[in-house]
C-alpha positions in Angstrom: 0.6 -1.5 -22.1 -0.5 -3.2 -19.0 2.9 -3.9 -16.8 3.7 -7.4 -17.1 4.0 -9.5 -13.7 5.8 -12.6 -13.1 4.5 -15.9 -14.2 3.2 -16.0 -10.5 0.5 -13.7 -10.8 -2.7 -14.0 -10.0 -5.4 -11.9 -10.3 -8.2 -11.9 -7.9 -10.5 -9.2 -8.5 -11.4 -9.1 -12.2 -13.1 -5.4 -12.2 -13.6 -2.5 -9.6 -15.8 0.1 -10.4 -14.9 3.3 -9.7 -17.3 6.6 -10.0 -15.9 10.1 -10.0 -17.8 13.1 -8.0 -20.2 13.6 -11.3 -21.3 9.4 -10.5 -19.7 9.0 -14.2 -17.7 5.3 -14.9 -14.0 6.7 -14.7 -12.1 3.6 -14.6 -12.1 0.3 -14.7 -9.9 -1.3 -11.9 -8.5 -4.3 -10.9 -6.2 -5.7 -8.0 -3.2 -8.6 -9.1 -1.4 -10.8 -6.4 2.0 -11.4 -7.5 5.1 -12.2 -5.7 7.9 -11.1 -7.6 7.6 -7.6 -9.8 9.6 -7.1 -13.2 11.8 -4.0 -13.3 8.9 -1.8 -14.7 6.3 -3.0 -12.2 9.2 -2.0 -9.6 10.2 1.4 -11.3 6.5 2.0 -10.7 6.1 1.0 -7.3 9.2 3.0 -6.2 7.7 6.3 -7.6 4.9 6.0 -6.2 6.8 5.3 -3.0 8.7 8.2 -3.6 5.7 10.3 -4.1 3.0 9.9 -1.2 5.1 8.7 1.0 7.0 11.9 3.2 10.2 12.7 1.7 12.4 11.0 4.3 11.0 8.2 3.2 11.9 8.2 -0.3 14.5 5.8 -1.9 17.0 7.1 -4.2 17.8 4.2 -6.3 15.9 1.5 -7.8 18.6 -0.8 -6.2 18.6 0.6 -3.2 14.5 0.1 -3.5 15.3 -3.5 -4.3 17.7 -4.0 -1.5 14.5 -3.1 0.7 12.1 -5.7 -1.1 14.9 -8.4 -1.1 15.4 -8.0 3.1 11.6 -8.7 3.4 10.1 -12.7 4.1 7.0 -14.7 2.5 6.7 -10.9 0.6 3.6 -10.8 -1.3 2.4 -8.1 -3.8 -0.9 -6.7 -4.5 -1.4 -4.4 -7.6 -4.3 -1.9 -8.1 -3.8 -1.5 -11.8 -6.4 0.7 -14.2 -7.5 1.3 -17.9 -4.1 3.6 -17.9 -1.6 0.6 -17.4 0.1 2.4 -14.7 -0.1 1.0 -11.1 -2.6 3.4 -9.2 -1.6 1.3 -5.8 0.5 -1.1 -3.9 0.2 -3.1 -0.9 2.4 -5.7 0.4 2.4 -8.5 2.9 5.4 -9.9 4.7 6.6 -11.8 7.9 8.9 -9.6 10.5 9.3 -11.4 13.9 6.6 -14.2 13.6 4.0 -11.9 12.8 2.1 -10.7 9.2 3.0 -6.8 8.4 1.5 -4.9 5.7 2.0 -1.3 3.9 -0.1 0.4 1.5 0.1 3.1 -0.5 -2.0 5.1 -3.5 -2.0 7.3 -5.7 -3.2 11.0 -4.6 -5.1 10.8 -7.8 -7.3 7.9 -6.9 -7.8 8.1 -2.8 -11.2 8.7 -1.4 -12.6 6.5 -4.2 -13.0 3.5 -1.8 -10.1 1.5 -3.5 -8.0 1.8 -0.5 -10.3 -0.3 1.5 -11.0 -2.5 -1.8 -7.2 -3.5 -1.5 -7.3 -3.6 2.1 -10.3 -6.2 2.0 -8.4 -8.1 -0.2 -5.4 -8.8 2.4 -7.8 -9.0 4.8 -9.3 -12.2 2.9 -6.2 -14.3 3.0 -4.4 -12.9 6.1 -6.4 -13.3 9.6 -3.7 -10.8 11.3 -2.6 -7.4 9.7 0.3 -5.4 11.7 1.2 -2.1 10.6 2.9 1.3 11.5 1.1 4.6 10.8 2.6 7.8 10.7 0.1 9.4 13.0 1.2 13.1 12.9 1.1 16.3 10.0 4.5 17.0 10.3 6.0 15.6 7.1 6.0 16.9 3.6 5.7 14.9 0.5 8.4 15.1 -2.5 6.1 17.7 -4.0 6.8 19.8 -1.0 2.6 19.4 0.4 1.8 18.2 3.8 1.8 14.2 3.9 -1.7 13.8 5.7 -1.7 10.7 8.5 -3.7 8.0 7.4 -4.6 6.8 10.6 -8.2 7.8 10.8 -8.5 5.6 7.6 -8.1 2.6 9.6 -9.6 3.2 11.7 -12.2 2.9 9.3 -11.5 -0.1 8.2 -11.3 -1.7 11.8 -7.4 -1.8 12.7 -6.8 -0.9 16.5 -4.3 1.8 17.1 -1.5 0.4 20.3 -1.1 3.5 21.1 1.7 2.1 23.6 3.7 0.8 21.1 5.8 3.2 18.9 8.6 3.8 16.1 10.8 6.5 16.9 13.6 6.8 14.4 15.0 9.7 12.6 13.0 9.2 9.6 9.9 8.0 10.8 7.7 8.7 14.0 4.5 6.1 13.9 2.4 4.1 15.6 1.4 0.3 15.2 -2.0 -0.5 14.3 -3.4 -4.3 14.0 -6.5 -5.5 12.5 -7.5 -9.2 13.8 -10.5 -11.1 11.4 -12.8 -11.9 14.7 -14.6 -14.3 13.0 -11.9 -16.7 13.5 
């Protein structure tokens, strides 16, 4: 069963194709804006949280998880769900000290299929500014005890500048802030 969303929901991309290695159909995909998450939406989000992000990352408690949401402003949601009514991907969108901030994350089971950037295009369509810190380093391991790989070079890709003179430095965390700006504004 497809995870239900708050009454807020909307969705905005009604199908993404995906093709596996072989150029076969694998899934059908599709991205939901919502605003608020139900507790199984959120039980979802938080593992998958707890699973590609490094392990000093990771949240120990759906409350605790909560708490985090809760302490973010204008928070916004954006869903990659599939055929296998499991959420595949998260991003989010929020205010922090008068600017827009976003995370990502996905599943290791669906990156390098180009969805990342499909859900990044889709923040980038109602948001002119995107702020963000990126872990720019191979140091940290992942729950499952591999090597959480820096997505920085990603994007790069998709057109965010690394300010590479402006850095988080905290015990769990060593990144670097990125921003994307639509230039067509």
């Amino acid at each position: 069963m497809y995870p239900r969303l708050a009454p807020t929901r909307k969705t905005l991309v009604a199908s993404l194709t995906e093709q596996n290695s072989q150029g076969q159909m694998t899934e059908n995909s599709k991205i939901t804006k919502t605003t608020e998450l139900n507790e199984q939406a959120k039980q979802q989000v938080l593992d998958l949280w707890n699973n590609e992000y490094p392990e000093k990352l990771s949240y120990n408690s759906l409350i605790e998880f909560d708490h985090y949401l809760q302490n973010l402003n204008n928070l916004k949601h954006y869903l990659l769900t599939g055929n296998i009514d499991i959420i595949l991907g998260w991003a989010l969108t929020f205010d922090r000290d008068n600017e827009k901030w976003f995370a990502i994350i996905l599943s290791e089971k669906v990156q390098g299929k180009g969805l990342g950037r499909k859900m990044l295009d889709e923040l980038k369509q109602v948001e002119p500014i995107l702020n963000g810190w990126v872990i720019d380093h191979n140091k940290d391991k992942k729950k499952n005890g591999l090597t959480y790989v820096s997505p920085l070079k990603f994007y790069e890709k998709c057109g965010f500048k690394i300010q590479t003179d402006i850095r988080l430095e905290l015990d769990k965390i060593s990144a670097v802030k990125i921003k994307w700006t639509n230039e067509k504004q």
